[in-house]
Wavefront OBJ file of the C-alpha trace (Angstrom):
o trace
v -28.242 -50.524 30.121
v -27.417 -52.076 33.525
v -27.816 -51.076 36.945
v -24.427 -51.857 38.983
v -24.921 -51.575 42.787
v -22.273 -51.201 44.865
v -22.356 -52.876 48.370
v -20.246 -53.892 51.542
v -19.261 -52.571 55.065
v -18.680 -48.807 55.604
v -15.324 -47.960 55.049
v -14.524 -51.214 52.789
v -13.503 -48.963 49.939
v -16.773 -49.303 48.388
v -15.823 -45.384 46.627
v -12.140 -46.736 45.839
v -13.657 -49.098 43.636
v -16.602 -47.777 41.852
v -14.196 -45.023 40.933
v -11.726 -47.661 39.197
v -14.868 -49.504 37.741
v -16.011 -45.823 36.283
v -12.972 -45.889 34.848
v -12.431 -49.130 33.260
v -16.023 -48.813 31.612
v -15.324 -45.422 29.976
v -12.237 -47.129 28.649
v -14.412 -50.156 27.094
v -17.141 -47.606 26.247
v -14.921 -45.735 24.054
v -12.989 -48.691 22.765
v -16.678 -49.729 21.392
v -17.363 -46.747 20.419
v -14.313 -46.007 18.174
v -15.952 -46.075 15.038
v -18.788 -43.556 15.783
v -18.742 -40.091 16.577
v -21.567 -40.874 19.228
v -21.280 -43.322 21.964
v -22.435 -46.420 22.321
v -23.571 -45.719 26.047
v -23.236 -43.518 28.562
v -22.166 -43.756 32.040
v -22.930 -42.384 35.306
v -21.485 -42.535 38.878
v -24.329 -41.897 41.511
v -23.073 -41.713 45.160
v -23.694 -40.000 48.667
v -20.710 -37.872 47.926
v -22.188 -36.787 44.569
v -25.735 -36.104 45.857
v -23.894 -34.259 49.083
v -25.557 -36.431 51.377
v -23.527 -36.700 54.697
v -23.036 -39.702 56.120
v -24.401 -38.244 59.521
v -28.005 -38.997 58.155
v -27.156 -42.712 58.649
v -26.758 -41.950 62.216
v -29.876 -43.657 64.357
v -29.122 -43.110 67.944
v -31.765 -40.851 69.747
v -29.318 -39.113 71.730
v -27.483 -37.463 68.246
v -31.347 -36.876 66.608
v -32.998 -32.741 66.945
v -35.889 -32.678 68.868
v -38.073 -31.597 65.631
v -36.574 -34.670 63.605
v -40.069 -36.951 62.346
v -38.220 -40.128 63.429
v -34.523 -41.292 64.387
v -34.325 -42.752 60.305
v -36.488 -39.592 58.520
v -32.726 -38.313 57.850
v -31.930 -41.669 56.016
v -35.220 -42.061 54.169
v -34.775 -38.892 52.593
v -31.703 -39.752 51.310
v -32.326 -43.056 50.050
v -35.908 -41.086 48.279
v -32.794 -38.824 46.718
v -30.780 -41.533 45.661
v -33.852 -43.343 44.107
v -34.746 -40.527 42.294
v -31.141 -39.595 41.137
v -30.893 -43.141 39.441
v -34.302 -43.331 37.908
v -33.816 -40.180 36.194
v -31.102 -41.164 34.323
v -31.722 -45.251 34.371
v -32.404 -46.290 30.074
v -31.568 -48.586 27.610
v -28.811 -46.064 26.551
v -27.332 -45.705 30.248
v -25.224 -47.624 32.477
v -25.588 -46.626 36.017
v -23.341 -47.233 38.990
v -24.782 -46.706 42.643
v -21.995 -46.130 44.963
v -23.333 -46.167 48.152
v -24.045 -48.582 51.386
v -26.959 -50.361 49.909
v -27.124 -52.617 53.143
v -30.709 -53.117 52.985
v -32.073 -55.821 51.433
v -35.327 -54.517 50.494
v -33.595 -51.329 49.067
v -31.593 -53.554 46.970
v -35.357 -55.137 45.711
v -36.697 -51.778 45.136
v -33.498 -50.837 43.074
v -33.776 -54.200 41.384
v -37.524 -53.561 40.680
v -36.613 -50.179 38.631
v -34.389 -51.922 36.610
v -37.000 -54.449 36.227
v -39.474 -51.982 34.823
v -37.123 -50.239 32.690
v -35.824 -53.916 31.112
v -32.654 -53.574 31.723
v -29.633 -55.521 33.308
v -28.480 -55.662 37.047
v -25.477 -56.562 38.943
v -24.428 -56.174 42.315
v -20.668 -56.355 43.253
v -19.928 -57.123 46.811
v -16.549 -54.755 48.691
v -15.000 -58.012 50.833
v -13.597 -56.525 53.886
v -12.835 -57.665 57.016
v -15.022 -55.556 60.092
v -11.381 -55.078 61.788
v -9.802 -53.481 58.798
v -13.101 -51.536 58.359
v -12.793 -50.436 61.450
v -9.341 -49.053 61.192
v -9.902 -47.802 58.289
v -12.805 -45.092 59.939
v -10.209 -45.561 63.207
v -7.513 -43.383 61.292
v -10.102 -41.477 59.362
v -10.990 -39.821 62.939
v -8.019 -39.361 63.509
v -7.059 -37.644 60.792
v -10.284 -35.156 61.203
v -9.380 -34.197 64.932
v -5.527 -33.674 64.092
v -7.301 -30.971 61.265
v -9.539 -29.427 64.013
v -6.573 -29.205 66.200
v -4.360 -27.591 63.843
v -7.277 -24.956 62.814
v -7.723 -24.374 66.459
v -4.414 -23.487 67.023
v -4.142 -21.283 63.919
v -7.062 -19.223 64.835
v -5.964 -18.790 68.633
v -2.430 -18.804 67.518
v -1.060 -20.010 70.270
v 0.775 -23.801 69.847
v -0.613 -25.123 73.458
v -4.146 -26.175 73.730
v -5.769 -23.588 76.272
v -8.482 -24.984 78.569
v -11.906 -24.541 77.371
v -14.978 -23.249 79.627
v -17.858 -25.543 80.320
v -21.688 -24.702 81.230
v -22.325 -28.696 82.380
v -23.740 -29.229 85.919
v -21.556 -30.512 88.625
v -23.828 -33.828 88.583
v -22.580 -34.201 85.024
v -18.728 -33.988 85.621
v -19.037 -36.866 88.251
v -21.411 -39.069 86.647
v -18.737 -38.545 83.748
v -15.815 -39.369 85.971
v -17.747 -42.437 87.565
v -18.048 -44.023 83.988
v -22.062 -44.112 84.480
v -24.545 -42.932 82.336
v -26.166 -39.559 82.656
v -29.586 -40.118 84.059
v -32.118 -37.549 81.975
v -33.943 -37.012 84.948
v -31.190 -34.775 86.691
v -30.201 -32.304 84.026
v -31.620 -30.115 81.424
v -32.892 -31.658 78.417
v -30.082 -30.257 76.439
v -27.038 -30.676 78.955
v -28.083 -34.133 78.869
v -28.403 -34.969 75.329
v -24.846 -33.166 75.284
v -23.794 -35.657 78.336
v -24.807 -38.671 77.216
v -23.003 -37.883 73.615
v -20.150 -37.670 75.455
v -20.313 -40.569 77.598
v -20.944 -43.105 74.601
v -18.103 -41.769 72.729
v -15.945 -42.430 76.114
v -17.298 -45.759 75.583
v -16.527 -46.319 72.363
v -13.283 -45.143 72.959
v -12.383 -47.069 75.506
v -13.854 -50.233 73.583
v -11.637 -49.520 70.407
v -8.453 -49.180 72.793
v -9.389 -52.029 75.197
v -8.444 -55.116 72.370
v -6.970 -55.669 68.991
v -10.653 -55.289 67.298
v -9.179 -52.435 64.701
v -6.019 -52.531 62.384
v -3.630 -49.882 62.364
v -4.396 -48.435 59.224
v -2.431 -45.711 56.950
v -4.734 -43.696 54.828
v -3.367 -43.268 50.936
v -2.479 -39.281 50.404
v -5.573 -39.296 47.489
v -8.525 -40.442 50.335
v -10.828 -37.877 50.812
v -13.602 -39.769 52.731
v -15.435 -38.314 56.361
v -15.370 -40.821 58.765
v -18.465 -42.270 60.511
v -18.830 -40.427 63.630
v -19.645 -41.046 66.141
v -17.895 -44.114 66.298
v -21.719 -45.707 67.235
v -23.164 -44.378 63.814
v -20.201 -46.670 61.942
v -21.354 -49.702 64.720
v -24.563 -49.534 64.036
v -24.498 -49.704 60.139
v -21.964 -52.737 60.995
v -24.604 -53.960 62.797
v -27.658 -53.508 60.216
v -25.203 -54.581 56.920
v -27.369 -58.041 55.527
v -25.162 -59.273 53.561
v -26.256 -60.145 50.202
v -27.907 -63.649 48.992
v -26.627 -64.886 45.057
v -29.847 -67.177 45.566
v -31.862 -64.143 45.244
v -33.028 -62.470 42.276
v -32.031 -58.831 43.447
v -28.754 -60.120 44.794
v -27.926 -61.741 41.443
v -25.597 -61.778 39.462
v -23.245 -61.140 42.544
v -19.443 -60.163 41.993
v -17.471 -60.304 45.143
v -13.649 -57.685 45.061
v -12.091 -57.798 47.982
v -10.144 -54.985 49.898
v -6.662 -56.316 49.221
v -7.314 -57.651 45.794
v -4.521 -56.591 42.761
v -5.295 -54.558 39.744
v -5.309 -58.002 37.613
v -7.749 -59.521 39.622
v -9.635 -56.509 39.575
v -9.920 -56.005 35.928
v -10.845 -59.925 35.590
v -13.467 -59.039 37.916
v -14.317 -55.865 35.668
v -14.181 -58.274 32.248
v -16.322 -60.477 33.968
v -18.947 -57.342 34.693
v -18.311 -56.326 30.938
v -19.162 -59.783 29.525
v -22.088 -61.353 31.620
v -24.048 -57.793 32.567
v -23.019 -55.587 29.232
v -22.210 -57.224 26.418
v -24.587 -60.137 27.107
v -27.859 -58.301 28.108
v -29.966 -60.198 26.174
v -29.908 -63.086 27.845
v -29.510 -61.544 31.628
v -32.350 -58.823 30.399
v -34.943 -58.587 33.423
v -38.399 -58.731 31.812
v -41.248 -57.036 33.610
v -44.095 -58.946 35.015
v -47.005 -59.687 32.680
v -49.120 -58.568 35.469
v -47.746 -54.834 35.914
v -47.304 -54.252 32.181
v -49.608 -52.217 30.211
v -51.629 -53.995 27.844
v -51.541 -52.833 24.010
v -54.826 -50.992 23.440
v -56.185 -52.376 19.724
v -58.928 -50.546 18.515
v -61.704 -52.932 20.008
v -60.287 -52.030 23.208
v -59.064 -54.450 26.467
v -61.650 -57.186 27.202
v -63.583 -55.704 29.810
v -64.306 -52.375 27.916
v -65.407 -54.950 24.803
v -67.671 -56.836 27.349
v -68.979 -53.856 29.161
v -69.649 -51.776 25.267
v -71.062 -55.454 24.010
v -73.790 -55.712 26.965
v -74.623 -52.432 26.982
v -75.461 -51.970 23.167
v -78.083 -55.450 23.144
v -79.610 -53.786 26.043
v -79.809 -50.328 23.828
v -81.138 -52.394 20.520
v -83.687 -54.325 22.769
v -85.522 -51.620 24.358
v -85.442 -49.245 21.043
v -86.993 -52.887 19.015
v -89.125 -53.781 21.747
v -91.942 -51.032 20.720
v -92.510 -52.060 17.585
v -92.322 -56.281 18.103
v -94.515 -55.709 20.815
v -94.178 -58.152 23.873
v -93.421 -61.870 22.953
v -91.456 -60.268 20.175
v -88.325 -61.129 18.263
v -85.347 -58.351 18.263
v -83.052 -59.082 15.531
v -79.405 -58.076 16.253
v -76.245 -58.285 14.776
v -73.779 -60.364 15.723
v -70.953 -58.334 14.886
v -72.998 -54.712 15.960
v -71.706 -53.493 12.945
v -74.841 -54.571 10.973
v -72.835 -56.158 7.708
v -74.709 -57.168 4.464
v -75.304 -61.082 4.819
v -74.465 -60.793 8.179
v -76.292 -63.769 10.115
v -78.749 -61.704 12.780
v -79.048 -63.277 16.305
v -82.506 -63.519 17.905
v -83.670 -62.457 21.235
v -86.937 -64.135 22.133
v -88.984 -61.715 24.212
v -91.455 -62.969 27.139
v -94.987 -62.394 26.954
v -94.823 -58.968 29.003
v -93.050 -55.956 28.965
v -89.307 -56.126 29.869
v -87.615 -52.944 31.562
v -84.465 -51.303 31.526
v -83.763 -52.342 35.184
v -84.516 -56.026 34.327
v -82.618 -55.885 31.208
v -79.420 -54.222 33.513
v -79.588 -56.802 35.980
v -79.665 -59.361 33.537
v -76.241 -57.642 31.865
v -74.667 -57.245 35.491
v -74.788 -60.577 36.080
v -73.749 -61.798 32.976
v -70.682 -59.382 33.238
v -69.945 -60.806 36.579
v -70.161 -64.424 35.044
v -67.477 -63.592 32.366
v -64.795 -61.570 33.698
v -62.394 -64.801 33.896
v -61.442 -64.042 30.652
v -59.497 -60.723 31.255
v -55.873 -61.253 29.217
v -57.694 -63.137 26.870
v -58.381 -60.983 24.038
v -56.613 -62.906 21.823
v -58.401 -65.823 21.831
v -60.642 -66.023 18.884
v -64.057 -67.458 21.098
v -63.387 -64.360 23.451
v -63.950 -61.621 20.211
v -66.600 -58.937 20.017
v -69.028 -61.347 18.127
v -68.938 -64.215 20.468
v -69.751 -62.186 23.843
v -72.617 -60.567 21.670
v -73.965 -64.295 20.644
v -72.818 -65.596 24.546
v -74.903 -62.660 26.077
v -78.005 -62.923 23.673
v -78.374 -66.813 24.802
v -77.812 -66.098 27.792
v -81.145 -63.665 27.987
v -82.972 -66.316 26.034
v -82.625 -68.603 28.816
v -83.626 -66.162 31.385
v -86.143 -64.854 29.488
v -87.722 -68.641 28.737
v -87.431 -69.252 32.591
v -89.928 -66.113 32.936
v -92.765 -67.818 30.288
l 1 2 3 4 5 6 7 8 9 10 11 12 13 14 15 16 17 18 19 20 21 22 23 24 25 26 27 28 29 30 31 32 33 34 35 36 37 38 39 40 41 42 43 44 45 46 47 48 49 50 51 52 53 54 55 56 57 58 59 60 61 62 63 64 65 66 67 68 69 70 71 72 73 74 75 76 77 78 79 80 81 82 83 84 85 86 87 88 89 90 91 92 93 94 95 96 97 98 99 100 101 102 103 104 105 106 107 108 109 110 111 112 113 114 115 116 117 118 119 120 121 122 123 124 125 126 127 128 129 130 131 132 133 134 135 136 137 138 139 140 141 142 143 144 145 146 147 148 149 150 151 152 153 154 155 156 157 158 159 160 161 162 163 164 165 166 167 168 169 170 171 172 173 174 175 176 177 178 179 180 181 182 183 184 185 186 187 188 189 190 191 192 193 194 195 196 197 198 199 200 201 202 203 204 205 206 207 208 209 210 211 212 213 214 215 216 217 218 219 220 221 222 223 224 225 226 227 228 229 230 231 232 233 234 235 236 237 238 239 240 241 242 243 244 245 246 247 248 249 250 251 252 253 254 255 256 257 258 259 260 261 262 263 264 265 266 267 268 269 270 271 272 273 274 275 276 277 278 279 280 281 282 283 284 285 286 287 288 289 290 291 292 293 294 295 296 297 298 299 300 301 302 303 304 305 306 307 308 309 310 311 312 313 314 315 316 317 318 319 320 321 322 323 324 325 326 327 328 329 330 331 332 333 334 335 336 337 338 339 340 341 342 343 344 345 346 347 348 349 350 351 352 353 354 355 356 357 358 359 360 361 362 363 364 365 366 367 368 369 370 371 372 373 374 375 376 377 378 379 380 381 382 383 384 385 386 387 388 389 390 391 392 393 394 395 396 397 398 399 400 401 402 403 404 405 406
């Protein structure tokens, strides 16, 4: 069944919707499935949130990465390698998987489309619309709403209702080049004070960069979100920044369904209907076939055609040297053509020179032969390419080199 990815600009309500798609394809699943005890599919809803992957590992600025970290990214590699892993488990013709998550990357979106690919199923991508302003406001209020919560658990635990003055250990040459607006210079503090200092400097900077224009909406979260915010503000900038937007033109980006952020429920379930009819219900025709080239070719009891070449060449060599004592040198070896030595069988002839041929002449002979004939791999089908014509192809072509030798 299909693979559904989910895509757009953090905080688009990318989670908002592949919770109401979830829930409009367990309605149709069961609506199919009325008749049957079992059914028809089954469905799964794979996100960050699921997997407990914060949304801190997205977060590529040096300043915010530990010292022992492998690279600024190894935090978002892993959890893309747990993502992958979550959705080929479960990824069958029985299943219908939704990937809620940023998906930004084009070449992730390939890799995902590649798995589906293998497994010959369906894919779709559907596309959040959002403005980046109402994005913005949206992880804007989300902050917000995560410091007022600090606040009020401060306050509970001091149980006091004034904030008291906290105690700092930062250098004096910190506090001014924080007043001056400059960046810490790493050369004047501690490694840690300054990885602490310049944190706090570029979230003054963001700060005063979200309150210096009208680049954010004043947004009003709904009572049900849930969500963390992106934070440090430069963590949601940066996968802003990063976000390739996908290409219809392309086969991973294909079939693309665009919602956006203010659309109604109707236009939402047309969008949903539309899922349902071109990804679903018509597979067959939107079914992603695998590349001749990676698949697996059947093995027939004769084998793939180089083991049949190799196991041809190798058995005239056998029957020549065993018939070669007893025709003597200038000799004729009778052999079958088939190597299954039939009654009525018509023999082929090898026409020995007039000295003794050895088993190194004989394997050079076959070596190149081999090398001569492996343009025919995927041909196995093809009737002049069988068992009994590379026999008959091989024993002229030793005639020849053997008359060249007279």
């Amino acid at each position: 069944m299909p693979l559904i990815l989910i895509t757009g600009l953090p905080t688009s309500g990318k989670s908002t919707r592949a919770a109401q798609l979830y829930d409009y394809l367990t309605e149709r699943i069961a609506a199919e499935s009325s008749s049957s005890s079992t059914p028809k599919f089954r469905l799964h809803l794979i996100s960050d949130q699921s997997l407990s992957i914060s949304r801190s590992v997205y977060d590529l600025d040096p300043a915010h990465t530990p010292a022992h970290a492998r690279s600024a990214n190894a935090s978002e590699k892993d959890a893309r390698a747990a993502l992958y892993g979550a959705v080929k488990r479960v990824l069958s013709p029985r299943d219908i998987v939704i990937l809620d998550t940023l998906n930004y990357i084009k070449g992730w979106r390939y890799q995902l489309y590649c798995e589906a690919k293998n497994v010959q199923t369906p894919f779709g991508l559907v596309q959040i619309g959002c403005p980046v302003a109402r994005a913005r406001g949206v992880n804007e209020a989300r902050i917000r709403r995560s410091e007022q919560r600090e606040q009020q658990q401060q306050k509970a635990g001091n149980g006091t209702t004034k904030d008291e003055p906290t105690t700092t250990t930062t250098s004096t040459t910190t506090t001014t080049a924080a007043a001056a607006g400059t960046a810490p210079k790493s050369g004047d503090l501690h490694p840690e004070t300054y990885q602490q200092s310049h944190q706090n400097w570029q979230q003054k900077q963001f700060e005063e960069e979200s309150t210096a224009g009208p680049d954010f909406e004043d947004v009003t979260l709904s009572p049900t979100d849930s969500q963390e915010p992106y934070t440090p503000r430069s963590n949601w900038e940066n996968l802003v920044f990063r976000y390739e937007e996908p290409n219809p033109m392309s086969r991973w980006d294909s079939p693309l369904f665009i919602i956006t952020w203010d659309d109604t429920s109707a236009d939402t379930k047309a969008t949903f209907d539309q899922i349902w009819d071109e990804v679903i219900v018509n597979k067959p025709q939107k079914l992603i076939r695998a590349n001749k080239s990676t698949v697996q070719r059947d093995k027939d009891p004769g084998g793939d055609y180089l083991y049949v070449l190799e196991k041809e060449t190798q058995d005239i060599v056998k029957r020549i040297l065993e018939q070669q004592a007893e025709v003597g040198e200038g000799g004729t070896v009778r052999l079958s053509r088939s190597g299954t030595k039939e009654e009525g069988e018509e023999m082929l002839e090898v026409e020995l020179p007039g000295k003794k041929v050895g088993l190194p002449q004989l394997q050079r002979y076959r070596r190149a032969f081999v090398a001569l004939n492996r343009g025919g791999i995927g041909l196995e089908a093809v009737g002049t390419l069988a068992a009994g014509r590379l026999r008959e192809s091989f024993v002229g072509y030793l005639n020849d080199a053997f008359e060249k030798e007279m």
